[in-house]
C-alpha positions, 0 to 999 in steps of 0.5 A: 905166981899166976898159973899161965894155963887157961880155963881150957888147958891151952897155954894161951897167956902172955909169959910178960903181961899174963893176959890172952896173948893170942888164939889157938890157930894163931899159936898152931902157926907160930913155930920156934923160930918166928916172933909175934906180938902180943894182943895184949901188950904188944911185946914179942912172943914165942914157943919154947923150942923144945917142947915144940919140936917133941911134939912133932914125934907122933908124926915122926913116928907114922912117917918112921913106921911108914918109911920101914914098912911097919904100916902097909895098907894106904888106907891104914897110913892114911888114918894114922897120919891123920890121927898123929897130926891131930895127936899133935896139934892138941900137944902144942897147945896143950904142951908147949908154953909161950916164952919172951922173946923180949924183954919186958916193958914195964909200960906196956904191961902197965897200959895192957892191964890198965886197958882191962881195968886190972891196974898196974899192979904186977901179979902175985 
């Protein structure tokens, strides 16, 4: 089985043709509950519920600590929402895997590997 996770370390690939499936600020948009196809083989794609919302906990926590008063200081809020967001970012694409939101259509992989030069041949 392919490993999904790109030279970079961001799940990038497609879970049905195991191609790039779509660019990071793409995957940043794509939220648990929406679909998009992939550029590759055209069938739909999504974000692993799950893993997605969890990494929204560096935020959650800035908000907690600013709603209890922990954090007092504007310009110490200000940093570590900044800090959180970022923090979360690299997660989700770092973290959260592309999943079907399909079945897959053997053709279509077919053709998207055809396209590359790679064959029809599923991967090993």
């Amino acid at each position: 089985m392919k490993d999904e996770l790109s030279t970079s370390g961001m799940r990038l690939t497609c879970p049905h043709c195991s191609l790039p499936a779509i660019g990071t600020l793409a995957k940043l948009g794509l939220g648990w509950a929406r679909q998009v196809p992939c550029r590759a083989c055209g069938l739909r794609i999504t974000v692993a519920p799950l893993p997605a919302v969890a990494t929204m906990l560096p935020c959650a926590l800035v908000v907690l600590a600013v709603s209890l008063r922990w954090l007092r200081d504007p310009a110490t809020m200000v940093l570590a929402g900044v800090l959180s967001f970022v923090c979360m970012c690299v997660l989700y694409l770092w973290a959260v895997p592309l999943v079907k939101a399909q079945l897959t259509d053997a053709s279509a992989v077919a053709r998207a590997r055809g396209n590359l030069g790679q064959g029809a041949n599923p991967p090993d």
